[in-house]
C-alpha positions as CSV (number, residue, x, y, z in Angstrom):
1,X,0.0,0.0,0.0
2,X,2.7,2.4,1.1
3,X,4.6,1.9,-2.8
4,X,1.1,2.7,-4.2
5,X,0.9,5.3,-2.8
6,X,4.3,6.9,-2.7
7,X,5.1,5.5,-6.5
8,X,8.7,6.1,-7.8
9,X,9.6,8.5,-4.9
10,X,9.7,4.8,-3.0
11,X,12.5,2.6,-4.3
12,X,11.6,-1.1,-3.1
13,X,13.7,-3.9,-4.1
14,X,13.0,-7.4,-2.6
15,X,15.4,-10.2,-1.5
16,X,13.5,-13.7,-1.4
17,X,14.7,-16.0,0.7
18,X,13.9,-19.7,0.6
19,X,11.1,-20.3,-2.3
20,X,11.3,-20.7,-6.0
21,X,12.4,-16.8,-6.5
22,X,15.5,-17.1,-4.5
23,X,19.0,-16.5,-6.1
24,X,22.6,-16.6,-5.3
25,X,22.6,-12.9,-5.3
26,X,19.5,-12.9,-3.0
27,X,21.6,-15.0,-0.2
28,X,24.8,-12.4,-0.7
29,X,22.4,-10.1,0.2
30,X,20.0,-11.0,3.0
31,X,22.1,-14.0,4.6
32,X,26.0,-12.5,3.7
33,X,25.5,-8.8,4.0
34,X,22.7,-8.4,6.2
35,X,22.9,-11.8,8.5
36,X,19.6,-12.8,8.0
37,X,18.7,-16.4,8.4
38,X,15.1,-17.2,7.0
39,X,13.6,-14.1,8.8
40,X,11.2,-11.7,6.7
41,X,12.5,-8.2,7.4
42,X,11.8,-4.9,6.2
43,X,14.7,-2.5,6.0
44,X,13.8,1.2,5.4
45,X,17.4,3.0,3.7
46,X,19.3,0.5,4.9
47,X,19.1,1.0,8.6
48,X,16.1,1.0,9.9
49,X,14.2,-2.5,10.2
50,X,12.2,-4.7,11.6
51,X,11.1,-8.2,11.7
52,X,8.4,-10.1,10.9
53,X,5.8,-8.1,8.6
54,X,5.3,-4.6,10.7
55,X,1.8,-2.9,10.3
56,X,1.3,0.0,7.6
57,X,1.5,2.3,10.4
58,X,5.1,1.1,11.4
59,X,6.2,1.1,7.5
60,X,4.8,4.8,6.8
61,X,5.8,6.2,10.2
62,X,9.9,5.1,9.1
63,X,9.1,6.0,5.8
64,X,8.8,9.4,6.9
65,X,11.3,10.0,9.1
66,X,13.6,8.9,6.6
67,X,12.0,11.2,4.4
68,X,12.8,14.2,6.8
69,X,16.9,13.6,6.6
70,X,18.2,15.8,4.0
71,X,20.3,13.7,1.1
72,X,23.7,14.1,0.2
73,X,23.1,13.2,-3.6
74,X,21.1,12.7,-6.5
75,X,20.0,10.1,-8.8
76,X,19.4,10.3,-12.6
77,X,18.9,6.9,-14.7
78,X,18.4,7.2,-18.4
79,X,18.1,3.7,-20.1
80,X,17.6,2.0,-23.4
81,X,15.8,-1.6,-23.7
82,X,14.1,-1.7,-27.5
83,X,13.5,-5.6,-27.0
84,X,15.7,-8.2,-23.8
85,X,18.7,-6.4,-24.1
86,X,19.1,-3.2,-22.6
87,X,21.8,-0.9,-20.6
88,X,21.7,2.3,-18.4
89,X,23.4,5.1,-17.5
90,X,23.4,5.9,-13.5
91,X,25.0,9.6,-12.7
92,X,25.1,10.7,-9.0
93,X,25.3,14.0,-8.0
94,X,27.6,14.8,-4.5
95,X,25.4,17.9,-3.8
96,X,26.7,17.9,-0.2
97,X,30.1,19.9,1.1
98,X,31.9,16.3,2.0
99,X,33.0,13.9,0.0
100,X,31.3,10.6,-0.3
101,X,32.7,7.1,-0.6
102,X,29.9,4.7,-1.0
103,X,29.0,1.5,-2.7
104,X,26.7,1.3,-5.4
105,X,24.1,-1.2,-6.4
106,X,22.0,-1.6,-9.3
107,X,19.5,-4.6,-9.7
108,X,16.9,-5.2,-12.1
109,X,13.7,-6.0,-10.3
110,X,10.2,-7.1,-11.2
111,X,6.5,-6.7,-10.1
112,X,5.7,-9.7,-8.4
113,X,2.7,-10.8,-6.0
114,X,3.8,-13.7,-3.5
115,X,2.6,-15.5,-0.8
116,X,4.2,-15.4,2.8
117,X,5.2,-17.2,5.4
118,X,1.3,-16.0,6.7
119,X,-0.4,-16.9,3.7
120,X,-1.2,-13.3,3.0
121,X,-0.5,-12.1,-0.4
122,X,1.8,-9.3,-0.7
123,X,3.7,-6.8,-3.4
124,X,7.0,-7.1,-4.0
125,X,9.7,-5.7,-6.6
126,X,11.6,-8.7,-6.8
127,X,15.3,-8.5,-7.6
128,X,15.8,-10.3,-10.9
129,X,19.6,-9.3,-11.5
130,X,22.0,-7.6,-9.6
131,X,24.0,-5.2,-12.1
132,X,26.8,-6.6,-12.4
133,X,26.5,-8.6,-9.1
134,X,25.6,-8.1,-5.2
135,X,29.0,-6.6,-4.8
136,X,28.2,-3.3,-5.9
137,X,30.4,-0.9,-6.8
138,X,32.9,1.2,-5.0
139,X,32.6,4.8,-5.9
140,X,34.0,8.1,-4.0
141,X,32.4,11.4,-5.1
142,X,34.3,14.9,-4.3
143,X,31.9,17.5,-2.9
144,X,30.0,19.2,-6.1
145,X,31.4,16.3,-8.7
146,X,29.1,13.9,-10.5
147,X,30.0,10.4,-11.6
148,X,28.7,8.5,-14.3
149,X,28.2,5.0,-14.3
150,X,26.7,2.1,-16.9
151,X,25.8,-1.1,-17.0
152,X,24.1,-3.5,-19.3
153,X,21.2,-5.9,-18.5
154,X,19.1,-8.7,-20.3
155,X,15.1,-9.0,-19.4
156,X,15.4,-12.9,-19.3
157,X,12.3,-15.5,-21.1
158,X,9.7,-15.4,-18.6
159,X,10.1,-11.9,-17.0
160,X,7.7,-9.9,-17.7
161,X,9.3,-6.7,-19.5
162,X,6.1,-4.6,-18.6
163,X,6.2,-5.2,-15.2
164,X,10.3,-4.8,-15.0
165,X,11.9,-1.5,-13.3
166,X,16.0,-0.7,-13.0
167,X,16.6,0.5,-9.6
168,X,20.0,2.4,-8.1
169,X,21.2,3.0,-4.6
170,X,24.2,3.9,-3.1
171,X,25.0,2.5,0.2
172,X,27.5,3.7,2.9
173,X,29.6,1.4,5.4
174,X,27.4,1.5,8.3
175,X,24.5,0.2,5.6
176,X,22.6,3.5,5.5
177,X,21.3,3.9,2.3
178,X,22.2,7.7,1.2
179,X,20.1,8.0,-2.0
180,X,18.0,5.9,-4.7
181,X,16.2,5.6,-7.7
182,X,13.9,3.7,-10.0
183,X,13.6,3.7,-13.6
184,X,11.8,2.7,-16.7
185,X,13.3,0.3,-18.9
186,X,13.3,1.9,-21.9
187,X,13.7,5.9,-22.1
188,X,15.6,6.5,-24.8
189,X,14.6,9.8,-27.3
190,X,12.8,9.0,-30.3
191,X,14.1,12.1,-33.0
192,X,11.3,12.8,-35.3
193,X,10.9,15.1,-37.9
194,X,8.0,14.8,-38.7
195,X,4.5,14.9,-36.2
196,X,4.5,11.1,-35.5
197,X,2.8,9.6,-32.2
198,X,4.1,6.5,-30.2
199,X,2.6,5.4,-27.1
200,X,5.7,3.8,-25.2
201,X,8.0,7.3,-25.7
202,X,8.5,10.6,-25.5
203,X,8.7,12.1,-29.2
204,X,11.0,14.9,-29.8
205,X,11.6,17.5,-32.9
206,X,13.7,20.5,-33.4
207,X,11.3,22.9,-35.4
208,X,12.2,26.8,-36.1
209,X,14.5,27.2,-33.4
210,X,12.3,25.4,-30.3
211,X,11.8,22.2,-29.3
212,X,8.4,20.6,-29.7
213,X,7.5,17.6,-27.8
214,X,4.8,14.8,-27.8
215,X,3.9,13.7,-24.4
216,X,1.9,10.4,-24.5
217,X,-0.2,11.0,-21.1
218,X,-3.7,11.3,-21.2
219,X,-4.9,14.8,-19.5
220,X,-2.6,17.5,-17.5
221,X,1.3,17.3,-17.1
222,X,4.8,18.9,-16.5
223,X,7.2,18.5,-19.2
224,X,11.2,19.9,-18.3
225,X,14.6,19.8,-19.4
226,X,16.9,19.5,-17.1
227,X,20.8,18.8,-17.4
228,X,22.8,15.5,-16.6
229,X,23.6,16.2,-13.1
230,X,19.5,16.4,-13.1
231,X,18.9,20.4,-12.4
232,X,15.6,21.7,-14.1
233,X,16.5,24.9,-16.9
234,X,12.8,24.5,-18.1
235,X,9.8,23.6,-16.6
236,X,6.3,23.9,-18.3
237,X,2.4,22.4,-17.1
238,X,1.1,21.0,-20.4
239,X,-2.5,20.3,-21.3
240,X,-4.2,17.0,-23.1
241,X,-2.2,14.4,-24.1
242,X,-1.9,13.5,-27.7
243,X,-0.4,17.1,-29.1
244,X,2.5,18.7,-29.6
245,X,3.7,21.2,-27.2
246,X,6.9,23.7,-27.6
247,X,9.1,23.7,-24.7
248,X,12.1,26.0,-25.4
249,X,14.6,28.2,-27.2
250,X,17.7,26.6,-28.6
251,X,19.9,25.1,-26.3
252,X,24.0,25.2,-25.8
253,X,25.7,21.8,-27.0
254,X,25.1,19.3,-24.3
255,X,23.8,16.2,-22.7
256,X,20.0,16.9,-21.3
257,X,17.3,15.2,-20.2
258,X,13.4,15.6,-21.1
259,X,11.1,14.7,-18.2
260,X,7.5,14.7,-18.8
261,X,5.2,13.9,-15.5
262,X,1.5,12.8,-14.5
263,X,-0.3,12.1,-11.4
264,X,0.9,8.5,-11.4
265,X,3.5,8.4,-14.4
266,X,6.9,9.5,-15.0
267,X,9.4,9.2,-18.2
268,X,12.8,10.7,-18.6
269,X,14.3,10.5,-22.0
270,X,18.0,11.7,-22.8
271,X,18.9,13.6,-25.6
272,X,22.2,15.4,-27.2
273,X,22.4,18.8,-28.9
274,X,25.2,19.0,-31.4
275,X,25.6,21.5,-33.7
């Protein structure tokens, strides 16, 4: 209940342990990095847990004090997956005055309902793949500086792509989890030049100077551009769905990002200006 309502600004990955969904990588993580031995429990950023299955009440009240410590970074995922191969660029953004050495984990999860221990059925976000394994990654990020990191996935026969999200987090030594992320599989700009319509992307033309964007959501949304370290230069509320809508002047050579954004939806597409 909690990720429905909350949506992408909850990242909730699942670690299965002892039923048909359980992996290698699952027992790295619940039984060799977190020491658990065939105990359900929920950790909230890393840190805060508890056993068992805690009430909604329990779940939102962590939630939110979590949500109440400031973050020392920022998250942007941009990804391509056109059919079961795909690949993602992460780049995290130090915003705080300290430097921060971390590890970072990537997993590709999917939307799965199973039954537990109490024969209650229950929502999870199942970790499919760990990208590229439950290591993680070391990284160390100077105040201010961004890092940029990618990896390369494959939606395996009998996942179901719809229901597949990439999730990032980066993790500290104590196990606090300092900032994550979710992600579509596929958001890769489609360049048109001509007014063409696709349901699955953001469409994107360059016409007279402006950039004119097709935003596949039905009814009110914000479209912006922001840059890759993920700060918004435009921001615009756009009406029905199914048009065209001019966001911008021409922009300096770069690397940005187009966001467009409904009451339950979100798509980030990146795109390059070269001139």
């Amino acid at each position: 209940m909690l990720k429905q309502e909350e949506g992408d600004e909850l990242c909730l990955v699942t670690y299965q342990i002892g039923n048909s969904l359980t992996t290698q990588e699952h027992s790295d993580r619940t039984k060799g990095y977190y020491n658990e031995i065939n105990k359900p429990r929920f950790y909230v950023d890393g840190s805060i847990s508890s056993t068992n299955y805690p009430t909604y009440d329990q779940l939102k009240s962590a939630y939110e004090s979590r949500q109440a410590v400031p973050s020392p970074a920022t998250i942007v995922m941009v990804s391509s997956c056109p059919q079961s191969q795909g690949s993602v660029d992460i780049t995290i953004t130090n915003t705080s005055s300290s430097e921060i050495i971390a590890t970072l984990q990537v997993c590709l999860t999917e939307h799965i309902y199973v039954t537990g221990m109490s024969g209650q059925e229950r929502e999870t976000w199942t970790v499919r793949d760990m990208l590229p394994d439950a290591k993680g990654e070391s990284i160390t990020i100077a105040a201010g500086a961004s890092v940029t990191k990618k990896r390369s996935f494959t939606v395996a026969s009998g996942w179901k792509k719809n229901e597949c999200k990439l999730a990032a987090f980066i993790q500290g030594a104590d196990k606090e989890i300092l900032q994550g992320c979710t992600a579509e599989l596929n958001q890769v700009v489609s360049i048109q030049t001509s007014n063409t319509t696709n349901i699955d992307t953001i469409m994107l033309t360059y016409i007279s100077g402006s950039y004119m964007v097709y935003v596949p959501f039905k009814g009110k949304c914000i479209v912006s551009i922001l840059d890759i370290q993920g700060r918004v230069i435009q921001s615009s509320l756009v009406g029905n769905g199914g048009q065209l809508y001019q966001i911008g002047a021409s922009l300096p050579n770069g690397i940005y990002i187009i966001r467009a954004e409904s009451h339950d939806r979100e798509l980030n597409r990146k795109f390059w200006v070269v001139r």
